[in-house]
mmCIF file of the N, C-alpha and C atoms, coordinates in Angstrom:
data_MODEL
# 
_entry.id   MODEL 
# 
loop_
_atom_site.group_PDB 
_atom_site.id 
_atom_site.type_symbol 
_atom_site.label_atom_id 
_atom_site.label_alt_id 
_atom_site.label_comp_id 
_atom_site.label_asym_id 
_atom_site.label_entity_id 
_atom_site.label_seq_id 
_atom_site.pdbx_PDB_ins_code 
_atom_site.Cartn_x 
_atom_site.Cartn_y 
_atom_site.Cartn_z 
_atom_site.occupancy 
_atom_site.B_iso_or_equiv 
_atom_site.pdbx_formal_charge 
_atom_site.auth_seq_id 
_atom_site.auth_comp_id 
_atom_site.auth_asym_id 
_atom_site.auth_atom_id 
_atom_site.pdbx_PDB_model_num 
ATOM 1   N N  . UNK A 1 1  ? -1.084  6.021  -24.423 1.00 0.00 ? 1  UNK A N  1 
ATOM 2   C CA . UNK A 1 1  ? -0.014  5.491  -23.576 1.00 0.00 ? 1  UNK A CA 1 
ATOM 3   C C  . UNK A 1 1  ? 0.606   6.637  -22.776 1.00 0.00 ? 1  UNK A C  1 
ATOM 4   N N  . UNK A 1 2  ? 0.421   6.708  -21.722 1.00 0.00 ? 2  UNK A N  1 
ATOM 5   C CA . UNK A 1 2  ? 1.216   7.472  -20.748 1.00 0.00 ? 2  UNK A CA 1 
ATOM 6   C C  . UNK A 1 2  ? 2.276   6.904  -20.506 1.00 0.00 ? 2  UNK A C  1 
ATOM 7   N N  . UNK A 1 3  ? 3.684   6.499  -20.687 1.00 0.00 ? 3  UNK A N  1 
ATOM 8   C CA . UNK A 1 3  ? 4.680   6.404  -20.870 1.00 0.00 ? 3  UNK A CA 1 
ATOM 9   C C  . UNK A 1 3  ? 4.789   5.842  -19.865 1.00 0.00 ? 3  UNK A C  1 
ATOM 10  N N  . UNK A 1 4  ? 3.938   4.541  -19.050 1.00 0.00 ? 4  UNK A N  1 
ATOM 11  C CA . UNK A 1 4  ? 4.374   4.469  -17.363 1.00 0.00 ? 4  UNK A CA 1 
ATOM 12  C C  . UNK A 1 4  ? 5.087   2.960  -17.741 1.00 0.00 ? 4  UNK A C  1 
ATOM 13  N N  . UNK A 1 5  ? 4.779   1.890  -19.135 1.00 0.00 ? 5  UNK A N  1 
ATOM 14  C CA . UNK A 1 5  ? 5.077   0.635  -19.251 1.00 0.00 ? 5  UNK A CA 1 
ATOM 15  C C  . UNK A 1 5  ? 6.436   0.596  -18.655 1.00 0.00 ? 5  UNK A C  1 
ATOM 16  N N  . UNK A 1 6  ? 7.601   1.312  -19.103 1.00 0.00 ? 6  UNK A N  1 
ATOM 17  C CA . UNK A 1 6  ? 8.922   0.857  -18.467 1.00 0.00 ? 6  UNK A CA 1 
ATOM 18  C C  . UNK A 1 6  ? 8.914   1.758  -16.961 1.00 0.00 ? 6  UNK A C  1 
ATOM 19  N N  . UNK A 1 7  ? 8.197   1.806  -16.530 1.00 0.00 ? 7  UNK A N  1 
ATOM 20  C CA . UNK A 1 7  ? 8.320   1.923  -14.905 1.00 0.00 ? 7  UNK A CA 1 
ATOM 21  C C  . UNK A 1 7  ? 8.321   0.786  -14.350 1.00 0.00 ? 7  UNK A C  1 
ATOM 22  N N  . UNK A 1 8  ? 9.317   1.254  -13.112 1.00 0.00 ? 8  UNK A N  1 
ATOM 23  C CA . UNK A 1 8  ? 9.114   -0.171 -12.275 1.00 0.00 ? 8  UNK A CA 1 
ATOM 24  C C  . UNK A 1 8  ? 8.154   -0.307 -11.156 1.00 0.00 ? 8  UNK A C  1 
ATOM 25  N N  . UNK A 1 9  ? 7.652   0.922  -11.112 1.00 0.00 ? 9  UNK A N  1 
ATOM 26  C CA . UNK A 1 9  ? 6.195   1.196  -10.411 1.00 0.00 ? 9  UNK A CA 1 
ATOM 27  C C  . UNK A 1 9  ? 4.958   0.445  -10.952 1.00 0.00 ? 9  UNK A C  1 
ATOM 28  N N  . UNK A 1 10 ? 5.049   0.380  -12.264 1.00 0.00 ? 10 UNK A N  1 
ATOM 29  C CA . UNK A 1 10 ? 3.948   -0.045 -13.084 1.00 0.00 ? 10 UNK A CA 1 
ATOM 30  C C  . UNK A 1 10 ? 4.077   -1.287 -13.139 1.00 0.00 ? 10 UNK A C  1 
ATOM 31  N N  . UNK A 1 11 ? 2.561   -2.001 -12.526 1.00 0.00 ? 11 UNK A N  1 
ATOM 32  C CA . UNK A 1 11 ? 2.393   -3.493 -12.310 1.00 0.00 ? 11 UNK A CA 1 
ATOM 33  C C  . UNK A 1 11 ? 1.260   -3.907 -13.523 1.00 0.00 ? 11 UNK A C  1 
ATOM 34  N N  . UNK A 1 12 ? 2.022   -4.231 -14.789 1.00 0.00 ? 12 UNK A N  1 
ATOM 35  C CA . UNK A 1 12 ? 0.795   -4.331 -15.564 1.00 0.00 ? 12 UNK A CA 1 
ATOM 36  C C  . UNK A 1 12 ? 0.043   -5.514 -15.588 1.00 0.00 ? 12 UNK A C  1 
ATOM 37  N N  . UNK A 1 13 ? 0.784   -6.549 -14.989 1.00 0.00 ? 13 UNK A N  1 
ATOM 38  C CA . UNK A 1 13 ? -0.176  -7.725 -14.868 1.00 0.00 ? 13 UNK A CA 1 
ATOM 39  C C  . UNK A 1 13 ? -0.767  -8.096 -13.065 1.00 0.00 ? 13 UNK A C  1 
ATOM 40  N N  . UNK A 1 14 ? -1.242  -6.706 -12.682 1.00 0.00 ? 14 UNK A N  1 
ATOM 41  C CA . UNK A 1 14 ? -1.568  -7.112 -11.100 1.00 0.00 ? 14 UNK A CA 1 
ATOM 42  C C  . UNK A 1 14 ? -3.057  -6.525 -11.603 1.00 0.00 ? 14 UNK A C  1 
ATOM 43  N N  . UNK A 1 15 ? -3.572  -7.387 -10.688 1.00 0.00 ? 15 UNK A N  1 
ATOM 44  C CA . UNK A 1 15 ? -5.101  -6.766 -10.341 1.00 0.00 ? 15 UNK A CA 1 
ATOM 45  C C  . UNK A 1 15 ? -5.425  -6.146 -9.167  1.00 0.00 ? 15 UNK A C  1 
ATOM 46  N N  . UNK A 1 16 ? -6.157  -6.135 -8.400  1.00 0.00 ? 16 UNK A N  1 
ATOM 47  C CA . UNK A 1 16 ? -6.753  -4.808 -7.251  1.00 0.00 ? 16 UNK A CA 1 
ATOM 48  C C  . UNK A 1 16 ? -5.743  -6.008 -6.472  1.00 0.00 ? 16 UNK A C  1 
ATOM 49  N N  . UNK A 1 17 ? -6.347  -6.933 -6.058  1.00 0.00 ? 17 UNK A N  1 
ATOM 50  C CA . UNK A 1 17 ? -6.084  -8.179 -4.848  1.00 0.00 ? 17 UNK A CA 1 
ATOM 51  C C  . UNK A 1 17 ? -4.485  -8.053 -4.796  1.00 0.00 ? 17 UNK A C  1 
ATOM 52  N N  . UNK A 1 18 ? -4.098  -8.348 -6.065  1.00 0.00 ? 18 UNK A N  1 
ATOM 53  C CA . UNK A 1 18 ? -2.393  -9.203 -6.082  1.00 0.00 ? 18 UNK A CA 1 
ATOM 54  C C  . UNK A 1 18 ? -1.721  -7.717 -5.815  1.00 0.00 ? 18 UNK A C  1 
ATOM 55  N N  . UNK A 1 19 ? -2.002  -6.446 -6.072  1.00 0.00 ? 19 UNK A N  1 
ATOM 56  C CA . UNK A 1 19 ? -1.671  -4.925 -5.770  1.00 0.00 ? 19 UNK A CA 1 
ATOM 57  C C  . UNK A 1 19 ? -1.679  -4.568 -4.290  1.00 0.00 ? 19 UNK A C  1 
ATOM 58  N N  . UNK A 1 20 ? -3.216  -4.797 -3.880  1.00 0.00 ? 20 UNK A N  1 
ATOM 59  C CA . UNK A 1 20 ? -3.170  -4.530 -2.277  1.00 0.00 ? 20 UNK A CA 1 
ATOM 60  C C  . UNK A 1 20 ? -2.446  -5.270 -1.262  1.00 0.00 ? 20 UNK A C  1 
ATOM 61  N N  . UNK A 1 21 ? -2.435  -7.293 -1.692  1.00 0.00 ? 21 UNK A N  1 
ATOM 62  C CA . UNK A 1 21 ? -1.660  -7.843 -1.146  1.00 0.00 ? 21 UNK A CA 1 
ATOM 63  C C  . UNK A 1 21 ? -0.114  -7.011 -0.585  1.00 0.00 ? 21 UNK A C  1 
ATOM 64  N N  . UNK A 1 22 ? 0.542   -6.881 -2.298  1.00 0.00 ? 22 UNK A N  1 
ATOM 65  C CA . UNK A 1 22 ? 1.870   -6.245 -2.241  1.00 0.00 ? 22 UNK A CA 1 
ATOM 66  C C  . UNK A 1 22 ? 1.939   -5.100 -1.439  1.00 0.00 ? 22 UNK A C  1 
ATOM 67  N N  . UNK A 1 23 ? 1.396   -4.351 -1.433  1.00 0.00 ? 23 UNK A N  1 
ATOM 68  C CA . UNK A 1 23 ? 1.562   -3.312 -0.958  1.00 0.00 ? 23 UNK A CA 1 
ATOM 69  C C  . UNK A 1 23 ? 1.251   -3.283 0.850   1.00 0.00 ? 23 UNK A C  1 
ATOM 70  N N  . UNK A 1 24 ? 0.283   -4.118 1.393   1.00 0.00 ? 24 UNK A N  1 
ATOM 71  C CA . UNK A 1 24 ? 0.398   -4.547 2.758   1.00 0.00 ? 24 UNK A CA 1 
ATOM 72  C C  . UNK A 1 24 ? 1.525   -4.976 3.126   1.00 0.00 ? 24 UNK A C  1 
ATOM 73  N N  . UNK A 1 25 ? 1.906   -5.922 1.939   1.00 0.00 ? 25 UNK A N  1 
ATOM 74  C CA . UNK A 1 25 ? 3.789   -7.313 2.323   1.00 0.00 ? 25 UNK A CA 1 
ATOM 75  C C  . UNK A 1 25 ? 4.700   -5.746 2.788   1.00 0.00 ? 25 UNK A C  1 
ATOM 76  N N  . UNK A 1 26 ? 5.036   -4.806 2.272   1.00 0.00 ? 26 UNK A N  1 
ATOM 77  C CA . UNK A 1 26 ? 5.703   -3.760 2.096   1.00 0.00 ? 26 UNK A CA 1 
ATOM 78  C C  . UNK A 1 26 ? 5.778   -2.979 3.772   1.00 0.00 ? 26 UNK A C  1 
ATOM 79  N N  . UNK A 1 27 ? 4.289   -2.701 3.517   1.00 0.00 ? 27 UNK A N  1 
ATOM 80  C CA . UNK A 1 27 ? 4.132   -2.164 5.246   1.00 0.00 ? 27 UNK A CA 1 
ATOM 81  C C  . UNK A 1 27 ? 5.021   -0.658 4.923   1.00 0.00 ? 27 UNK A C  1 
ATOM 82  N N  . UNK A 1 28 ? 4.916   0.107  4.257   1.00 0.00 ? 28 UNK A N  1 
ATOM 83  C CA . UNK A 1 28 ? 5.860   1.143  4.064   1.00 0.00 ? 28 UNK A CA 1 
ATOM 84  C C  . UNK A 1 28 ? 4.706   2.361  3.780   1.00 0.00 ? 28 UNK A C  1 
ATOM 85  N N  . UNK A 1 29 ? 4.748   3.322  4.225   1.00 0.00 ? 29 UNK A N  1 
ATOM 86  C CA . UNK A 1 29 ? 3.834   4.485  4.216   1.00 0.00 ? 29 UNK A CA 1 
ATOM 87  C C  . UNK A 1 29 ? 4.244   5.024  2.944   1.00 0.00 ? 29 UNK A C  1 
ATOM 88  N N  . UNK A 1 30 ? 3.303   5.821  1.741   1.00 0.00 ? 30 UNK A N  1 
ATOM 89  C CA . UNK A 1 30 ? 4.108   5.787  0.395   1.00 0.00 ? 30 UNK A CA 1 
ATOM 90  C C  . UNK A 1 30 ? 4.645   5.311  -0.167  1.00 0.00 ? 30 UNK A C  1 
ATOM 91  N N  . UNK A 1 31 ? 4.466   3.911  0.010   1.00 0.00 ? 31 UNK A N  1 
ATOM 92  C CA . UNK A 1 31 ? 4.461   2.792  -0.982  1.00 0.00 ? 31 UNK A CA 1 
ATOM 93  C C  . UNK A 1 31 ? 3.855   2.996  -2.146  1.00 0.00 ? 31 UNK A C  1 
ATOM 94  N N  . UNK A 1 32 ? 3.862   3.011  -3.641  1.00 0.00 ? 32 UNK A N  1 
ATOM 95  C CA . UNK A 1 32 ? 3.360   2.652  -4.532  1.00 0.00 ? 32 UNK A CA 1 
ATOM 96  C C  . UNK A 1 32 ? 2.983   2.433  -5.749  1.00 0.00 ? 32 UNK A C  1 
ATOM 97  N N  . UNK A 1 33 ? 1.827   1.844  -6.333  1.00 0.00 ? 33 UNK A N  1 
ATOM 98  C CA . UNK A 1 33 ? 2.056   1.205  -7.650  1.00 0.00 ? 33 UNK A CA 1 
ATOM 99  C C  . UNK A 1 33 ? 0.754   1.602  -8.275  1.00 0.00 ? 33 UNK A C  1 
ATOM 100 N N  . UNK A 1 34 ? 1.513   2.162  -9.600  1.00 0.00 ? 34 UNK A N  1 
ATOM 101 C CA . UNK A 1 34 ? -0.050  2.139  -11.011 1.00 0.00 ? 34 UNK A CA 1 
ATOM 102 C C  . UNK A 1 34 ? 0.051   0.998  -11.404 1.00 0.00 ? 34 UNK A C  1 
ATOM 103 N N  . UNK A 1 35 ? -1.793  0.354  -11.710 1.00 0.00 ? 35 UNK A N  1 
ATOM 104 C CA . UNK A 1 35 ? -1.945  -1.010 -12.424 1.00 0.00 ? 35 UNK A CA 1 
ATOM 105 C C  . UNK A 1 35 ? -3.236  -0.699 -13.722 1.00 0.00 ? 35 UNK A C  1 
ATOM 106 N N  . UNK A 1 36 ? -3.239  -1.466 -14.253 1.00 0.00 ? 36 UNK A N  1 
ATOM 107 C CA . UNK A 1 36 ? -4.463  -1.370 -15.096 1.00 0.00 ? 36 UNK A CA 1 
ATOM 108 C C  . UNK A 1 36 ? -5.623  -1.177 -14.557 1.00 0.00 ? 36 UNK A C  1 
ATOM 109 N N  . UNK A 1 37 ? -6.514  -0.536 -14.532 1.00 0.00 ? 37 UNK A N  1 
ATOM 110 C CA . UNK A 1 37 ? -7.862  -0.542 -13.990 1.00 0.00 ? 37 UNK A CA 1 
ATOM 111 C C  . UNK A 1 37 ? -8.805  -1.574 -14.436 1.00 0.00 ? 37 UNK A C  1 
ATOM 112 N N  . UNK A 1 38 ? -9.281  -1.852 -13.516 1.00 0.00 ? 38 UNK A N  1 
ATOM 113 C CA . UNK A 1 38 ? -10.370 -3.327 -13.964 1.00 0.00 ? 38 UNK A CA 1 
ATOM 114 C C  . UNK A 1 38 ? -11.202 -3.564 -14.860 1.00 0.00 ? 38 UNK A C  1 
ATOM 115 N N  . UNK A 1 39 ? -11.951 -2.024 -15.493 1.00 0.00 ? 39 UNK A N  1 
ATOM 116 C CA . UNK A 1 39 ? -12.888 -1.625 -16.322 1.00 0.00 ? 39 UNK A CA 1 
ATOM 117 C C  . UNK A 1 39 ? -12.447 -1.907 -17.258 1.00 0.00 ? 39 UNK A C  1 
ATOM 118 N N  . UNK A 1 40 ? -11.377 -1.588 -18.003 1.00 0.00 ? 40 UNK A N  1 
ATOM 119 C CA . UNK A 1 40 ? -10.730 -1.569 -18.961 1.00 0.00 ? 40 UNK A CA 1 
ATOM 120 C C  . UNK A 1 40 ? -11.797 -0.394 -19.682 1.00 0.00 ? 40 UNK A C  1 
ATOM 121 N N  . UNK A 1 41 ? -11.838 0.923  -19.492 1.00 0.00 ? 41 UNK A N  1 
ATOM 122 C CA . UNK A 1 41 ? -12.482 2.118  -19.716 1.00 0.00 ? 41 UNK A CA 1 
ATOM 123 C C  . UNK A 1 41 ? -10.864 3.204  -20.206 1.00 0.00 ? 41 UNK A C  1 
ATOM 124 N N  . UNK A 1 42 ? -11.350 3.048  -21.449 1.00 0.00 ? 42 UNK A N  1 
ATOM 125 C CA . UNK A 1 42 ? -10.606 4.398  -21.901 1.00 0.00 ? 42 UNK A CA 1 
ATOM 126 C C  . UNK A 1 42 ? -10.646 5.669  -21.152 1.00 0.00 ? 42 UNK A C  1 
ATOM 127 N N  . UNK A 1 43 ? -11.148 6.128  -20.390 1.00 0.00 ? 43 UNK A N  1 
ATOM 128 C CA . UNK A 1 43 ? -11.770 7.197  -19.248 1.00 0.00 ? 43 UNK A CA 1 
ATOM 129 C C  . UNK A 1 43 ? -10.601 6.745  -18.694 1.00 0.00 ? 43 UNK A C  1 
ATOM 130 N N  . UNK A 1 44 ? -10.663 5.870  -17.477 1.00 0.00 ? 44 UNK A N  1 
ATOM 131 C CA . UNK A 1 44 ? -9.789  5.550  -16.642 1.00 0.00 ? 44 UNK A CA 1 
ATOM 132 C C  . UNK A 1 44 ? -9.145  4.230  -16.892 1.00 0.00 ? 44 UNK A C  1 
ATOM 133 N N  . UNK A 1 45 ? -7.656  4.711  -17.458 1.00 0.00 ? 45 UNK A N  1 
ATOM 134 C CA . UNK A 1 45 ? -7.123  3.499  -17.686 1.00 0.00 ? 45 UNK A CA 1 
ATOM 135 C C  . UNK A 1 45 ? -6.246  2.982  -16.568 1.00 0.00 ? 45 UNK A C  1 
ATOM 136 N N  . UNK A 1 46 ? -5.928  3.434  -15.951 1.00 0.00 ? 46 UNK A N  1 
ATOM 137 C CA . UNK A 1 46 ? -5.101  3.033  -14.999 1.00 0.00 ? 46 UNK A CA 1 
ATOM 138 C C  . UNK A 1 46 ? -5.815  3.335  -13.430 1.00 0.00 ? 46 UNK A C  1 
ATOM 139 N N  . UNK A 1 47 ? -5.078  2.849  -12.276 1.00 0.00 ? 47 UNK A N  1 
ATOM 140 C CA . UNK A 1 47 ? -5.411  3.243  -10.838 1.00 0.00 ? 47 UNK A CA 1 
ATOM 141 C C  . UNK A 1 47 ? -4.289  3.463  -10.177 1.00 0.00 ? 47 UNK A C  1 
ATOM 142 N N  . UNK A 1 48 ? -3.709  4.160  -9.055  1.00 0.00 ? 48 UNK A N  1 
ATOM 143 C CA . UNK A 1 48 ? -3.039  4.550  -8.369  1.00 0.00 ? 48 UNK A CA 1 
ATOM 144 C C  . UNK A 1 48 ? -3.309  3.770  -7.315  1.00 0.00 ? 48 UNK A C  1 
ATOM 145 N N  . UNK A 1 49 ? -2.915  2.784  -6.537  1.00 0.00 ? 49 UNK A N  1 
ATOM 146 C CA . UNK A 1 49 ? -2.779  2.077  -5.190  1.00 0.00 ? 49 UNK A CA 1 
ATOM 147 C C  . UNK A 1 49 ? -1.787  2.731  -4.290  1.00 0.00 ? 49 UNK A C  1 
ATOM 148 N N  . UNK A 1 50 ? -2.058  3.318  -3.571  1.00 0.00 ? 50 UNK A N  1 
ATOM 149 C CA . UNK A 1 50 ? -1.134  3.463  -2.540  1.00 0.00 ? 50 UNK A CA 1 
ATOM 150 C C  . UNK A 1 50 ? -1.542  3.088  -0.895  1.00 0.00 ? 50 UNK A C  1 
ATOM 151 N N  . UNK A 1 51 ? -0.219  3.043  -0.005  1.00 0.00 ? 51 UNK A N  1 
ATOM 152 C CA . UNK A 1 51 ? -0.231  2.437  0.917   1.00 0.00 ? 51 UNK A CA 1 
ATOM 153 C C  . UNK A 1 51 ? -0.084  3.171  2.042   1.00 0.00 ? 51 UNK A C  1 
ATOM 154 N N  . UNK A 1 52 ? -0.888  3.805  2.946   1.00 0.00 ? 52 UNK A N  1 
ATOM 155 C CA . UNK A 1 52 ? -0.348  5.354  4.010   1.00 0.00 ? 52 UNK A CA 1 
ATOM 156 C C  . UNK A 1 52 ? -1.495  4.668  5.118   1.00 0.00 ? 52 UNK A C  1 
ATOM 157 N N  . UNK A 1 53 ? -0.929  4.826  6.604   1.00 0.00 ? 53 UNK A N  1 
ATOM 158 C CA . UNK A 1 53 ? -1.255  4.689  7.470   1.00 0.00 ? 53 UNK A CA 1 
ATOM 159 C C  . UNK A 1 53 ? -1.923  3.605  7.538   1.00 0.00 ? 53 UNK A C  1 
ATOM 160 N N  . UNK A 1 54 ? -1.562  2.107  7.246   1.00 0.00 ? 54 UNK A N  1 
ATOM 161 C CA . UNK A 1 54 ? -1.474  0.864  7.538   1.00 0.00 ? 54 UNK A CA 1 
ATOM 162 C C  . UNK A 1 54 ? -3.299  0.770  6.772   1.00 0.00 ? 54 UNK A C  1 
ATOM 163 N N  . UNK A 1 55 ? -3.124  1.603  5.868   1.00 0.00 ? 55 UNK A N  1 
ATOM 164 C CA . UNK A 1 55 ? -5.009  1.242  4.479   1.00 0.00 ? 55 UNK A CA 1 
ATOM 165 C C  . UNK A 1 55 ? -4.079  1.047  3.082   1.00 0.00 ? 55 UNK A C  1 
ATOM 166 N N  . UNK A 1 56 ? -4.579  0.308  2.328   1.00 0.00 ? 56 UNK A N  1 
ATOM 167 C CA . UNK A 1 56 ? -4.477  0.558  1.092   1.00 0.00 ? 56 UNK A CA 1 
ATOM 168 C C  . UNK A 1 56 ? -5.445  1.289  0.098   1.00 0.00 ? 56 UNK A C  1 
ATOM 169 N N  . UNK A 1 57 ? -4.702  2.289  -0.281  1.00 0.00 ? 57 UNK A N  1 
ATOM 170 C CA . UNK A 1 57 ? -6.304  3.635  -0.984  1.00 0.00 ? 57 UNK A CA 1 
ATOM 171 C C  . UNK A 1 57 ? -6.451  2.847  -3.137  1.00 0.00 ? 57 UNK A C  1 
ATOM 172 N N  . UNK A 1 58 ? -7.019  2.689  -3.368  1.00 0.00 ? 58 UNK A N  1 
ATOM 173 C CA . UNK A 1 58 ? -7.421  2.783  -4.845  1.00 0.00 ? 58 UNK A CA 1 
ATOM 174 C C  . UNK A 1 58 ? -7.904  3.714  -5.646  1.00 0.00 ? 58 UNK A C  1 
ATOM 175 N N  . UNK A 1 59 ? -6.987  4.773  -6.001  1.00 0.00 ? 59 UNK A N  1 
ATOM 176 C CA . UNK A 1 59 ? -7.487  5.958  -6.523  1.00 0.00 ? 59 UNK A CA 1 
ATOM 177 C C  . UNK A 1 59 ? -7.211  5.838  -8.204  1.00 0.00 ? 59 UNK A C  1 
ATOM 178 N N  . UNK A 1 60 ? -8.842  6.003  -8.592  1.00 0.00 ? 60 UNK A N  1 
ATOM 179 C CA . UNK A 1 60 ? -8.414  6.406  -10.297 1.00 0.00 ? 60 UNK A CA 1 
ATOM 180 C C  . UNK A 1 60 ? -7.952  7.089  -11.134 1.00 0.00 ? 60 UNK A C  1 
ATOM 181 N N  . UNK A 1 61 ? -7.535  6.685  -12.042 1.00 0.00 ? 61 UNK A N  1 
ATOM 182 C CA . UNK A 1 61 ? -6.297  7.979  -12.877 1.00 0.00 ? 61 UNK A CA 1 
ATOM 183 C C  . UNK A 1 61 ? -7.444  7.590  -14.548 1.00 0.00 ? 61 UNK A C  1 
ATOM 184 N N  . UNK A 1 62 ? -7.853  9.259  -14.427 1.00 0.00 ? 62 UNK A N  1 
ATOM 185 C CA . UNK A 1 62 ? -8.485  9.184  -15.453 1.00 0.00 ? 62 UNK A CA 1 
ATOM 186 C C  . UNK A 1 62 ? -7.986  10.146 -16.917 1.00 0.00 ? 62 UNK A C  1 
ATOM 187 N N  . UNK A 1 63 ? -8.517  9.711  -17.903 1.00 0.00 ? 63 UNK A N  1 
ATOM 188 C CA . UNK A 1 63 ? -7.827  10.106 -19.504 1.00 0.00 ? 63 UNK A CA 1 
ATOM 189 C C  . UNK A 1 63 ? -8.922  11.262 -19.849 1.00 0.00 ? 63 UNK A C  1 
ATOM 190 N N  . UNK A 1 64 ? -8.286  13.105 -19.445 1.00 0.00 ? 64 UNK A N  1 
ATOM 191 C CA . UNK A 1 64 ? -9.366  13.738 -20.127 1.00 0.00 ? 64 UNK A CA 1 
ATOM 192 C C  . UNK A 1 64 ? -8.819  14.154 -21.670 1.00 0.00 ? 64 UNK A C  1 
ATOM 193 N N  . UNK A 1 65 ? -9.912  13.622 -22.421 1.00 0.00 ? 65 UNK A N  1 
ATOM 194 C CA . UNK A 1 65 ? -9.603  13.408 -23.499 1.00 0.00 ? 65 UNK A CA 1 
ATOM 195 C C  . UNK A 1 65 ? -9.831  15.172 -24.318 1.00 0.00 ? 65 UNK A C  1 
ATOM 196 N N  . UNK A 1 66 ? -10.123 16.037 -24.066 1.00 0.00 ? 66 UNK A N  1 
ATOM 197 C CA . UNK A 1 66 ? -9.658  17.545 -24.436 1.00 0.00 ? 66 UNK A CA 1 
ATOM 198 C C  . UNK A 1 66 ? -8.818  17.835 -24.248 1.00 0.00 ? 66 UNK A C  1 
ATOM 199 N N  . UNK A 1 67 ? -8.062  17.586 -23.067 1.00 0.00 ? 67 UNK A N  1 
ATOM 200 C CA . UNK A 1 67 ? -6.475  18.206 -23.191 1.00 0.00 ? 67 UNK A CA 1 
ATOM 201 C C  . UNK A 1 67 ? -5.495  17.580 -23.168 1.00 0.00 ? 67 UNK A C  1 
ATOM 202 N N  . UNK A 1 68 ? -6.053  15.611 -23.294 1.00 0.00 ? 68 UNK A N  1 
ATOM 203 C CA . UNK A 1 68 ? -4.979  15.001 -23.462 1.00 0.00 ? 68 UNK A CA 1 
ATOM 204 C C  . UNK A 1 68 ? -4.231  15.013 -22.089 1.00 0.00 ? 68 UNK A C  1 
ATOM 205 N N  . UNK A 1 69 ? -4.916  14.886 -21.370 1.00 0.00 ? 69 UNK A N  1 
ATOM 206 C CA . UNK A 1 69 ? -3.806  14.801 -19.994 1.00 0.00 ? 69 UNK A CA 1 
ATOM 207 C C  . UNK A 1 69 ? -4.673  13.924 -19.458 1.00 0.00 ? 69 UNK A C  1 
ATOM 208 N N  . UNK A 1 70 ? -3.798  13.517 -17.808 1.00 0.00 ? 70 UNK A N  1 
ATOM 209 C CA . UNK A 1 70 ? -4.253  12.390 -16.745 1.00 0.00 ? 70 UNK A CA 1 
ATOM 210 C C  . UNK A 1 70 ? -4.619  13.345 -15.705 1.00 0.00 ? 70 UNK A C  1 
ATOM 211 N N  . UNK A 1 71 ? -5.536  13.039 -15.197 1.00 0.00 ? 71 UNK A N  1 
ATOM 212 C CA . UNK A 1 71 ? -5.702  13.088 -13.251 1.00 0.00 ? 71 UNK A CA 1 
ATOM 213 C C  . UNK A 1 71 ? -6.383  12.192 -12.624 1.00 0.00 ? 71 UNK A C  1 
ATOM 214 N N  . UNK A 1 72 ? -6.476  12.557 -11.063 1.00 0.00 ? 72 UNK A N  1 
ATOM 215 C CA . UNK A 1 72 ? -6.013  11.664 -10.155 1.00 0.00 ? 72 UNK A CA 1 
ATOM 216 C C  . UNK A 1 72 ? -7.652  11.529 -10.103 1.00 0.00 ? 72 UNK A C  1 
ATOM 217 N N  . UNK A 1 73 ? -8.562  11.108 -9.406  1.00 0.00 ? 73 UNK A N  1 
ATOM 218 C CA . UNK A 1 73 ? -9.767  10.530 -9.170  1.00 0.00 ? 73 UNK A CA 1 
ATOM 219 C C  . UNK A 1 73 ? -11.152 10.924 -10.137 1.00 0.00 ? 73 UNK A C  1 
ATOM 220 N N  . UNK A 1 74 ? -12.121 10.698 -9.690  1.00 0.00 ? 74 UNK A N  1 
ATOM 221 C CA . UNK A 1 74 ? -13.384 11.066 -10.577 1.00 0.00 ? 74 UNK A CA 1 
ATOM 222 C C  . UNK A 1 74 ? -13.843 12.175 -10.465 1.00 0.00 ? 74 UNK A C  1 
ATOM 223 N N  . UNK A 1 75 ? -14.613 12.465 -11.733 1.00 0.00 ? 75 UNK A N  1 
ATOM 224 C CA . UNK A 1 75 ? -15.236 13.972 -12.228 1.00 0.00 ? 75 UNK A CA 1 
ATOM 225 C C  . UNK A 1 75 ? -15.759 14.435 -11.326 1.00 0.00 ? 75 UNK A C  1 
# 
C-alpha cells in the first residue's frame, strides 16, 4: 500500500475510460489522477493519468520490489 487510498487524487473505482473521460470534462493542463491499473500486476499497481496539452497520457507506476519503492513508467 502506498498510502494514496485517502487521497482525493486517488480514483479507486475508475478504469482507463471513466479516468480519461474525467480528466478531458476538466480541460485543465495538470490535471490529475492515480487509479488501479487494469492488470492487476503486483509490478504495476497503479497508473498515473494525466491531462497536458488537450491528450490524456497513461503512465505506469511500478512496485520495485528491492527497494521497496514506486516509479513512474516501464523498465
Amino acid at each position: 500500500d502506498a498510502g494514496v487510498h485517502s487521497k482525493a487524487w486517488y480514483a479507486a473505482t475508475c478504469d482507463r475510460k471513466m479516468a480519461e473521460d474525467a480528466l478531458y470534462r476538466s480541460n485543465k493542463d495538470g490535471s490529475f489522477l492515480i487509479r488501479k491499473s487494469s492488470g492487476q500486476d503486483s509490478r504495476q499497481p497503479y497508473t498515473l493519468v494525466v491531462f497536458y496539452n488537450r491528450r490524456v497520457y497513461n503512465i505506469p507506476i511500478r512496485f520495485i520490489e528491492s527497494t521497496r519503492q514506486y516509479a513512474l513508467g516501464r523498465e
